[in-house]
C-alpha positions as a LaTeX table, in Angstrom:
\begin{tabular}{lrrr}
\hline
Residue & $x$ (\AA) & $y$ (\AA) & $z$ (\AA) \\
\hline
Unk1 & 110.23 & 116.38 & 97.31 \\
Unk2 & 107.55 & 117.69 & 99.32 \\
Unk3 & 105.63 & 115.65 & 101.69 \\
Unk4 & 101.87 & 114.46 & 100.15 \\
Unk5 & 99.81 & 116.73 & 102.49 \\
Unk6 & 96.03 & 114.97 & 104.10 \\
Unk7 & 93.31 & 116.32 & 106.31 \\
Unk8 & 91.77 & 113.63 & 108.19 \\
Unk9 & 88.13 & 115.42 & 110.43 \\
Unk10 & 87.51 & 114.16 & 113.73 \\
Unk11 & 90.88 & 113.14 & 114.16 \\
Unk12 & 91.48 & 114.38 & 117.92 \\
Unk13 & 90.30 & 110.96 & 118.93 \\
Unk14 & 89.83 & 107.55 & 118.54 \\
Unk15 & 89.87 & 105.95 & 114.53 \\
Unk16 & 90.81 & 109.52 & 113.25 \\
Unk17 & 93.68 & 109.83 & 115.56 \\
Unk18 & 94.92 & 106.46 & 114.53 \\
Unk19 & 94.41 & 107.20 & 110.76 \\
Unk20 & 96.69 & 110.75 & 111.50 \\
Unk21 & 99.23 & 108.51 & 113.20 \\
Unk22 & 99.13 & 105.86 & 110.63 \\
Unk23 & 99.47 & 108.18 & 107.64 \\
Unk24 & 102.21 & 110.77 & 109.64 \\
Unk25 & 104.38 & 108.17 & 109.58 \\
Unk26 & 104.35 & 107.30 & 106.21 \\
Unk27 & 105.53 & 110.69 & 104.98 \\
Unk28 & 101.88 & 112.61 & 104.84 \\
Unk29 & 102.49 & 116.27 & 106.69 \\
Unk30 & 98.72 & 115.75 & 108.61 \\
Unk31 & 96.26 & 118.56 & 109.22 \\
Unk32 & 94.66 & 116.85 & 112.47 \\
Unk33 & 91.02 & 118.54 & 112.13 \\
Unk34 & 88.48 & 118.38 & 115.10 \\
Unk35 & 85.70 & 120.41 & 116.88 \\
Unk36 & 87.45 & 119.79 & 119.95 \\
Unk37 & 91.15 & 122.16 & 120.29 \\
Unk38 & 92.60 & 120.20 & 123.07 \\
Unk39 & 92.53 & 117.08 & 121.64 \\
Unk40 & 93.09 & 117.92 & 117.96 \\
Unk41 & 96.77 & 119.66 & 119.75 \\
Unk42 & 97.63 & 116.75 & 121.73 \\
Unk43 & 97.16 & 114.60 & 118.48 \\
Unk44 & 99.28 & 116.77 & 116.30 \\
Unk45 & 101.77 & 116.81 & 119.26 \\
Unk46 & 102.11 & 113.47 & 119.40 \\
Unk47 & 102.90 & 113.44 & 116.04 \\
Unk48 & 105.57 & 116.44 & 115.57 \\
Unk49 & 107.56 & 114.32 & 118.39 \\
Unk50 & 108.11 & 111.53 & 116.09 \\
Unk51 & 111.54 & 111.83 & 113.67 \\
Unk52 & 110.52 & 113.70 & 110.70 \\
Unk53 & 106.58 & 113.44 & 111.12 \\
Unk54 & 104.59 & 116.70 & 110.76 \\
Unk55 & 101.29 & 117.83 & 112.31 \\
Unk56 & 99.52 & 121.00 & 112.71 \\
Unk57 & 96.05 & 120.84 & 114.43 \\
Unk58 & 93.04 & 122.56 & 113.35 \\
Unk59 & 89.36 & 123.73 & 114.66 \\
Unk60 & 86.35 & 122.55 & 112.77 \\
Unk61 & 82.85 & 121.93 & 112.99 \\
Unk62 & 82.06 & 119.77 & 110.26 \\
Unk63 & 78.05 & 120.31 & 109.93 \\
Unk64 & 79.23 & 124.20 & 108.98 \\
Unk65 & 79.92 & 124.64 & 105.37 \\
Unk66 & 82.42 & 127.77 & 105.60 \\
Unk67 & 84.07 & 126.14 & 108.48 \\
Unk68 & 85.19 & 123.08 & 105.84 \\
Unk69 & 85.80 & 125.49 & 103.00 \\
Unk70 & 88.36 & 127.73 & 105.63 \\
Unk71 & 89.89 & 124.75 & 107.03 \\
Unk72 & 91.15 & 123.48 & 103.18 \\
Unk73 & 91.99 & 127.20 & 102.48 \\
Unk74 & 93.76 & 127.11 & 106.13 \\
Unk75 & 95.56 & 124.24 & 105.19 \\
Unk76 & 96.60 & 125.15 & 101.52 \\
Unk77 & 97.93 & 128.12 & 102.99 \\
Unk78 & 100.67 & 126.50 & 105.99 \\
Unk79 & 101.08 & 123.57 & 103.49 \\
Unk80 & 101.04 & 124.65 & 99.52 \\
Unk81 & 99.17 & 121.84 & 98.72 \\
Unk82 & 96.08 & 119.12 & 99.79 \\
Unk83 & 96.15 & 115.58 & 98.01 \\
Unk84 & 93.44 & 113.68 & 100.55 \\
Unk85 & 90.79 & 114.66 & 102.64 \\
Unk86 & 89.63 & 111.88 & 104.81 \\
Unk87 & 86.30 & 112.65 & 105.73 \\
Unk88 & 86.04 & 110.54 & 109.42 \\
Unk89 & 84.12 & 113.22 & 111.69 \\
Unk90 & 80.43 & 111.67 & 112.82 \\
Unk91 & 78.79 & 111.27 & 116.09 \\
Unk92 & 75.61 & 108.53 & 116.91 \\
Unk93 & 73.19 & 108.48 & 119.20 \\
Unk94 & 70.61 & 105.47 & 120.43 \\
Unk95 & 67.54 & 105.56 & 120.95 \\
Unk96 & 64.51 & 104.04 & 119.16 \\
Unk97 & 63.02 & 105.93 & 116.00 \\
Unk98 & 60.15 & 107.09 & 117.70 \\
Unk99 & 61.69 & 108.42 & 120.23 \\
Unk100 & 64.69 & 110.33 & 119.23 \\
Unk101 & 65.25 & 113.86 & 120.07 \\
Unk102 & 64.20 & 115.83 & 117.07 \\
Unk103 & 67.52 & 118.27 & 117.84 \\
Unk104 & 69.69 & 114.81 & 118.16 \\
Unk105 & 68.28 & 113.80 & 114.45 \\
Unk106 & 69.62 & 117.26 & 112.97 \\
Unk107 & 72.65 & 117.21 & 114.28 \\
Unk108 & 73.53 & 113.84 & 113.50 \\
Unk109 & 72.57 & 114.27 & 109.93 \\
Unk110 & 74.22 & 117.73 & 109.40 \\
Unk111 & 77.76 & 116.26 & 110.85 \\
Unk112 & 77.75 & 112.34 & 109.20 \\
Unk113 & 75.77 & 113.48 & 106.08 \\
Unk114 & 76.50 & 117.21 & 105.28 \\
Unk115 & 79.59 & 117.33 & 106.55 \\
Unk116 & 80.84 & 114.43 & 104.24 \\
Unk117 & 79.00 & 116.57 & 101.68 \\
Unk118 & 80.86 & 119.54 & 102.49 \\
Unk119 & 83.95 & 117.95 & 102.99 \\
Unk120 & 83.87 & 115.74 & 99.43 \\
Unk121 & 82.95 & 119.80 & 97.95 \\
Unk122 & 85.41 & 121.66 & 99.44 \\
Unk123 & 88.49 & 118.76 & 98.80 \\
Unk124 & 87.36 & 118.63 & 95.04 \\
Unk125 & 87.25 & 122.18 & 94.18 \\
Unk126 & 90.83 & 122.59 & 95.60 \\
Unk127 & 91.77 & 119.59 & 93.86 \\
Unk128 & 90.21 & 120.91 & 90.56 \\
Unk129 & 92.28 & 124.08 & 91.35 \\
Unk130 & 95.51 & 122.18 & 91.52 \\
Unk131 & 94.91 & 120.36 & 88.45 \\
Unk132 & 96.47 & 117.06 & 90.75 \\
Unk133 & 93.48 & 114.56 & 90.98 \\
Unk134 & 93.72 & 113.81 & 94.67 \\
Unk135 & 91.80 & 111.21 & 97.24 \\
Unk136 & 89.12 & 111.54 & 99.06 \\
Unk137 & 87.83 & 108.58 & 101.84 \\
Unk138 & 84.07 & 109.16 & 103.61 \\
Unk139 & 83.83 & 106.85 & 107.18 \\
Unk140 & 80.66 & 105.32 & 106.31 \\
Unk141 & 79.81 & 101.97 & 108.54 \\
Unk142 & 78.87 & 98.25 & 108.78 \\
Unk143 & 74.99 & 100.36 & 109.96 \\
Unk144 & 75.88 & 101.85 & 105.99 \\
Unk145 & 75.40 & 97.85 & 104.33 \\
Unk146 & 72.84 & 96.85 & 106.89 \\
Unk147 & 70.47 & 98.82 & 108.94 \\
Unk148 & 71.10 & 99.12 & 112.97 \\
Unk149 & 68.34 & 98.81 & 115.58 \\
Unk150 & 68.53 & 101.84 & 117.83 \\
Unk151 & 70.83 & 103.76 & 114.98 \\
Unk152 & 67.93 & 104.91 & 112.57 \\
Unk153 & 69.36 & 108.18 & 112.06 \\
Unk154 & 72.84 & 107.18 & 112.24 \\
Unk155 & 71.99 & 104.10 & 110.23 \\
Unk156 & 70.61 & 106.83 & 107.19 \\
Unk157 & 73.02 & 108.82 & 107.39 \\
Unk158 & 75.96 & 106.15 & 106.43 \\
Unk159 & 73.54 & 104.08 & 103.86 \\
Unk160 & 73.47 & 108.19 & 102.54 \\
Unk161 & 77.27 & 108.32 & 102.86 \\
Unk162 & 77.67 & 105.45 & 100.40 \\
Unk163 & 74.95 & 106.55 & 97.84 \\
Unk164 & 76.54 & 110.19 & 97.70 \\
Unk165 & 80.40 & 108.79 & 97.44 \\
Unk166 & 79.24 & 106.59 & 94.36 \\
Unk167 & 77.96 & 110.17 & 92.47 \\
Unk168 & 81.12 & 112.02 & 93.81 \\
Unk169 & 83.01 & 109.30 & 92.22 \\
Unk170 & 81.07 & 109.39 & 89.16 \\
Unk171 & 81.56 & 112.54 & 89.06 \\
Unk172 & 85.14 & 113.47 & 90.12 \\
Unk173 & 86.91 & 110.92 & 87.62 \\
Unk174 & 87.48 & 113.18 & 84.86 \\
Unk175 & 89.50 & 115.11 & 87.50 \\
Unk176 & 91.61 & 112.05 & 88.40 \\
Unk177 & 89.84 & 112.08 & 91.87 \\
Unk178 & 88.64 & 108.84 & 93.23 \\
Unk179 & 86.24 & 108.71 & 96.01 \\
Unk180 & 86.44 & 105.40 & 98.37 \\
Unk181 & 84.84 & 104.74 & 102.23 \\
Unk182 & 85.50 & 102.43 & 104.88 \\
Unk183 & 82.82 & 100.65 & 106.71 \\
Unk184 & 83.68 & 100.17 & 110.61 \\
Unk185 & 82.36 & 97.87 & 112.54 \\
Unk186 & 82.70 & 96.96 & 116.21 \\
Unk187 & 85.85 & 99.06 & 117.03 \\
Unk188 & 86.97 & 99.93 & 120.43 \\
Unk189 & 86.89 & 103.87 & 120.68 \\
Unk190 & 84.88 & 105.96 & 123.42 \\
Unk191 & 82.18 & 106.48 & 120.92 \\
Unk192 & 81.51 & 102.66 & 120.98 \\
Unk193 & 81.87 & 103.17 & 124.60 \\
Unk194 & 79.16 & 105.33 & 124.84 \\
Unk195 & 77.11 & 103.23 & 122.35 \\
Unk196 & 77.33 & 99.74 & 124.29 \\
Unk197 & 76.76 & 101.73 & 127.52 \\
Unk198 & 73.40 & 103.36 & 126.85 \\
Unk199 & 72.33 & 100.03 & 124.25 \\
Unk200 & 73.22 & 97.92 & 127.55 \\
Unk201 & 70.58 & 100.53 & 129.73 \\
Unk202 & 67.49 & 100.24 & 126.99 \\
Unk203 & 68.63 & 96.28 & 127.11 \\
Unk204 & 68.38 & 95.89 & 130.65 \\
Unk205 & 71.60 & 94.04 & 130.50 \\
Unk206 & 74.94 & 95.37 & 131.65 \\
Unk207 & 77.90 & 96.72 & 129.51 \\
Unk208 & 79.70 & 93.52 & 129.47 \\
Unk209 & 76.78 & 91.59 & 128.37 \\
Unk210 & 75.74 & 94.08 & 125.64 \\
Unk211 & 79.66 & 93.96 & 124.14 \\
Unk212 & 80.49 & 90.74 & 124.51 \\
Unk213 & 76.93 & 90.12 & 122.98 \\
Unk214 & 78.43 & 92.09 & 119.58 \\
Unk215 & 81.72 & 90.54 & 119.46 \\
Unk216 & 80.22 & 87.05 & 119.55 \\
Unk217 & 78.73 & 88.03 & 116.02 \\
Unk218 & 81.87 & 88.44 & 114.79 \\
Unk219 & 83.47 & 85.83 & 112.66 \\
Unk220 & 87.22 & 86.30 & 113.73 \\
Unk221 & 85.89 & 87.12 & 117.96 \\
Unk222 & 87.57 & 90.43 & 118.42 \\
Unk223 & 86.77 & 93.36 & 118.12 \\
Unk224 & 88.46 & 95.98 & 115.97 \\
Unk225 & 90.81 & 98.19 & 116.98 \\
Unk226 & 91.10 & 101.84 & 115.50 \\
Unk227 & 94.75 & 101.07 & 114.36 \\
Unk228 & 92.84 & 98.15 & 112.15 \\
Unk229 & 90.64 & 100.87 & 110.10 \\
Unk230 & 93.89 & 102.89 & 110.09 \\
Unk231 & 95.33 & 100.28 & 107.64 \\
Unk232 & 92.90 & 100.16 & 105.26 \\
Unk233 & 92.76 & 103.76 & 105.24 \\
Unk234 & 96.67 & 103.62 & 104.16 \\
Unk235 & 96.02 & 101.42 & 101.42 \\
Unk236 & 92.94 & 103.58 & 100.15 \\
Unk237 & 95.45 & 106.97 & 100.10 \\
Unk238 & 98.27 & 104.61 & 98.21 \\
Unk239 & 99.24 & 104.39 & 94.83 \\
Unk240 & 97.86 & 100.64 & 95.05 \\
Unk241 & 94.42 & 101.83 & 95.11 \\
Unk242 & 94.50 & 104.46 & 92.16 \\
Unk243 & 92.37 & 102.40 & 90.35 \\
Unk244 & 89.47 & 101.63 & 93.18 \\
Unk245 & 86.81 & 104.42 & 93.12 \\
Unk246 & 83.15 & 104.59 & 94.22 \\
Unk247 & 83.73 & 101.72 & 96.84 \\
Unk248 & 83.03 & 101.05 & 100.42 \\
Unk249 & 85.18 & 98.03 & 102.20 \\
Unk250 & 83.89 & 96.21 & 105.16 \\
Unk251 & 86.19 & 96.39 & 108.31 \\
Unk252 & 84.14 & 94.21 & 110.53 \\
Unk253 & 86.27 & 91.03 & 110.99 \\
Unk254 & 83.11 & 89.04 & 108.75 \\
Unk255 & 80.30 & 90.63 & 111.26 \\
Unk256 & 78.32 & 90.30 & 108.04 \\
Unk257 & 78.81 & 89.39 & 104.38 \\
Unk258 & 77.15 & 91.34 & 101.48 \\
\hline
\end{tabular}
């Protein structure tokens, strides 16, 4: 039987890595998709070393629209097949809404927002094509539920996230193709890195202060790691959750409750 075959963006790093490692090993052959060729290889390496796990890595900018649409056709083509599309690329920025770098603001919202959009249109059609139904996940974010201070445009473009995977579900059922996201939220990846860091400078306070200052909001006092998103990603591409669509699940160890 042919292995069940998922693209997961933004996976040469960090939660996407983990979700590629997580679902290579339970029988998914794993298009490792990132804007960055180095990393996306060493992922897909790390992969095709383990007993029969397959990987092949790919180069994608997410915010381009034929760059999504070549990738599926890419993958289609080495594979035969796609049956999920995890949609996990984004990138954040802080600063306060007045002053954030009008480029910063574009290119936020073109990867997070339209390059969920383009990835939700470009897994659909092919699933349409197939005639399979198939999966598709969107990384929204705990900033997707509740608004972050210093993440305005990130912050809008995950509470967007959620609104457009509840039409894509809507919309994609006939087709037998549910659309689900995960909400993130203190997880330890250089992004977060880079996040407590500059938070910590418009604070005044120093890294340690600003992150253990987070991880005292949360309920069970860790934070997450990108192996715990992985899981819930697993259960979102298994047969268990054929019957969840048009949802978004908090990974935020109770952070917040809504």
């Amino acid at each position: 039987m042919p292995k069940k075959v998922a693209i997961i963006t933004g996976s040469g790093r960090g939660i996407g890595a983990a979700i590629a490692k997580q679902l290579a090993g339970e029988g998914y052959a794993i298009a490792v998709a990132d804007i960055d060729s180095d990393t996306a290889d060493q992922v897909a390496n790390d992969i095709n070393q383990q007993d029969n796990q397959t990987a092949r890595s790919y180069v994608v900018d997410v915010a381009e629209r034929d760059d999504v649409f070549r990738l599926v056709n890419e993958v289609v083509q080495d594979f035969g097949q796609l049956d999920l599309f995890v949609n996990n690329a984004g990138i954040a920025f802080i600063a306060s809404i007045v002053d954030s770098n009008p480029e910063e603001v574009k290119r936020l919202l073109n990867v997070n927002l339209l390059g969920t959009f383009w990835g939700i249109q470009a897994a659909a059609t092919q699933f349409k094509k197939q005639g399979t139904g198939g999966k598709i996940i969107n990384a929204a974010s705990l900033a997707s539920v509740e608004g972050s201070a210093l993440q305005g445009a990130y912050s809008a473009s995950k509470f967007a996230i959620r609104g457009l995977g509840q039409s894509a579900a809507k919309e994609l059922a006939p087709d037998h193709i549910t659309v689900n996201a995960y909400d993130p939220g203190i997880v330890l990846t250089p992004l977060r890195d880079g996040i407590d860091e500059t938070t910590a400078k418009l604070k005044n306070t120093t890294f340690s202060e600003q992150r253990q200052g987070v991880v005292d909001e949360i309920a069970l006092k860790r934070a997450a790691t990108p192996e715990d998103v992985a899981q819930v990603i697993s259960f979102l591409a298994s047969p268990k959750a054929d019957y969840i669509t048009g949802q978004s699940i908090l990974i935020d160890g109770g952070m917040r409750f809504h």
